[in-house]
N, C-alpha and C positions, 0 to 999 in steps of 0.2 A: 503846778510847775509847767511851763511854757516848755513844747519841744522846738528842736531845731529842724529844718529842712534838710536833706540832703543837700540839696541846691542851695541856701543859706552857708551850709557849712564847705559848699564846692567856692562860692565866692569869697568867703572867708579864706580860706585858705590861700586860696588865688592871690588875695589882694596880701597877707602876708609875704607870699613866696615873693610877689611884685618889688616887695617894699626891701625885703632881703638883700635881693639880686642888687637894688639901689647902692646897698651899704657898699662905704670905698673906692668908689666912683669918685672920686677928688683931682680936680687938676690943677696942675701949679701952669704956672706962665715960663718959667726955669726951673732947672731939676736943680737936687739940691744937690751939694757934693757930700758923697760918704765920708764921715771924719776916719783920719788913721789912729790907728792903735792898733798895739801887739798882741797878737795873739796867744793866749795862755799855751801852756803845754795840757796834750791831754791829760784827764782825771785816771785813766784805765787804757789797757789794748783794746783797739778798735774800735773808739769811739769815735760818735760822724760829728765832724763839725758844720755846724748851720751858721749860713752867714747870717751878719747883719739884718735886721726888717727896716721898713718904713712904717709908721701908723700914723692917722690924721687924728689930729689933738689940737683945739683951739685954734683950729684956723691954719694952721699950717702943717708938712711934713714933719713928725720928731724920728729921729733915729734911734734903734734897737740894737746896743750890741750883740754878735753873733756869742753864740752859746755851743759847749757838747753837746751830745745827745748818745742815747744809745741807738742800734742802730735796730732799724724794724728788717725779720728776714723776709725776703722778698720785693722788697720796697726800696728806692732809691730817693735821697733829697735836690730838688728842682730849685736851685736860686733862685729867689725873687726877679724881678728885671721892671726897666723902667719902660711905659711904651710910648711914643712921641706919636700924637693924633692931630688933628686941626683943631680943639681946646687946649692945646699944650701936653704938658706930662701928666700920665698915670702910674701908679704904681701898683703891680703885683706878685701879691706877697708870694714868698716861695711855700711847696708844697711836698709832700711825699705822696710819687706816684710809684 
């Protein structure tokens, strides 16, 4: 059985972390417009509504209706946002910080 190197598995890893960091990295030339639709009534008290996403699918932005959730304590939800660079739009996705 073949072992691996420390150093083998530091550049492995490396080169995964690299390839990660890649993913979503998508830019469009125009943002797209978020479609409207109503928003449900919540499921329960105090549940957190999460907007809408963005994901890259075939080549283009698809849209992700926003959804409830429950609420994590300690943690607040960060809308996605679009960011406008010198290859056009990016999107990032929102998060709980």
């Amino acid at each position: 059985m073949k072992t691996i190197s420390k150093s083998g598995m530091m550049l492995a890893l490396a080169g995964s972390l690299f390839l990660a960091s890649c993913a979503g990295s998508y830019y469009v030339y125009n943002r797209p417009v978020e479609p409207l639709y109503e928003r449900p009534a919540a499921p329960y008290a105090g549940a957190i509504w999460i907007d809408g996403d963005w994901a890259w699918q075939g080549g283009q932005y698809v849209y992700f209706r926003g959804h409830w959730a429950s609420p994590r304590p300690g943690r607040v939800w960060m809308r996605g946002t679009w960011e406008r660079g010198t290859r056009g739009y990016r999107w990032h996705r929102g998060y709980w910080r």
